[in-house]
C-alpha positions as CSV (number, residue, x, y, z in Angstrom):
1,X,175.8,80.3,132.7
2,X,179.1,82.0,131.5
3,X,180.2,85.5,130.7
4,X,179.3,86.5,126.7
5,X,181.8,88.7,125.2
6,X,180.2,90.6,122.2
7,X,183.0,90.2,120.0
8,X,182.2,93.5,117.9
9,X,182.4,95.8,120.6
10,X,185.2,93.9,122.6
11,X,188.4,96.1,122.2
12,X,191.0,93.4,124.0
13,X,191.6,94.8,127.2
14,X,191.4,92.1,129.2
15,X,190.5,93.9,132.1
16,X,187.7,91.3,132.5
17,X,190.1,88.2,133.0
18,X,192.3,90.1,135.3
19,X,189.4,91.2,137.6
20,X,187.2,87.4,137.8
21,X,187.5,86.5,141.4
22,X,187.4,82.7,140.2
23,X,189.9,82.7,136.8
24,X,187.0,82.0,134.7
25,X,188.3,82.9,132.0
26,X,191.2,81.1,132.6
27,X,194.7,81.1,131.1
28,X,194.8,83.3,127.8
29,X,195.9,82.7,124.5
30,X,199.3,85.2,123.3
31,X,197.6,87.4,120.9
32,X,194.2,86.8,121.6
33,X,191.9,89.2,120.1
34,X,189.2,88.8,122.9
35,X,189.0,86.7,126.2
36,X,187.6,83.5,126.3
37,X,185.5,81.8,129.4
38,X,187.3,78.6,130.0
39,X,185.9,77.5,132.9
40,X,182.0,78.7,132.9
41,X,180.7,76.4,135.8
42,X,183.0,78.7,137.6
43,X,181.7,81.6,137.8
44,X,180.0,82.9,140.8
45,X,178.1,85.5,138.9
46,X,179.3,88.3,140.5
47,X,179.4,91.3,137.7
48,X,182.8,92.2,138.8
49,X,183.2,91.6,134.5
50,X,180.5,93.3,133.1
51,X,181.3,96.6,136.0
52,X,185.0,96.8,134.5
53,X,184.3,96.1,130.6
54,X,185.1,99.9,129.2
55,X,183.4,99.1,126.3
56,X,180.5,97.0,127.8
57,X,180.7,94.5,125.4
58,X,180.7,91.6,128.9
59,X,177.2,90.5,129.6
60,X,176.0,87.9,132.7
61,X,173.2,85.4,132.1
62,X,172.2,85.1,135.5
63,X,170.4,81.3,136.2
64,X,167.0,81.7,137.4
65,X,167.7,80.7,141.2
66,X,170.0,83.5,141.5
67,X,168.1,86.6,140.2
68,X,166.3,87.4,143.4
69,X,170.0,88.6,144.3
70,X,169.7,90.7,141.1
71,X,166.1,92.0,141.9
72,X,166.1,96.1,142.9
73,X,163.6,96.2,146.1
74,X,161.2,98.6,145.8
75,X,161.6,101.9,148.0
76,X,159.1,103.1,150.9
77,X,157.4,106.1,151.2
78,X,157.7,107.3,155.1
């Protein structure tokens, strides 16, 4: 499951296609207005995207296998 760029809040920075560890996003258009995920069966899921969107307009859809990596475990009391 791919990237999704909210194109109303995406400003064109492009700061997610330089920073995907996989070039999912692939090869941009000259002039694009917002990035595009080219390849989405790349992507490893990482957040590196979503982490350097300024205007957080990058969301993940993580697949349901992989969400126990998401999951916060909860704390103990000593």
């Amino acid at each position: 499951m791919p990237p999704i760029i909210n194109k109303n809040k995406c400003n064109g920075c492009m700061n997610c296609v330089t920073i995907c560890p996989v070039d999912a996003f692939g090869r941009q258009e000259k002039g694009a207005a917002y990035p595009q995920v080219r390849f989405p069966d790349e992507c490893w899921h990482c957040n590196s995207c979503v982490l350097e969107c300024p205007t957080k307009a990058c969301t993940l859809r993580v697949p349901l296998p992989a969400t126990m990596v998401f999951v916060d475990a909860p704390k103990k009391d000593k």
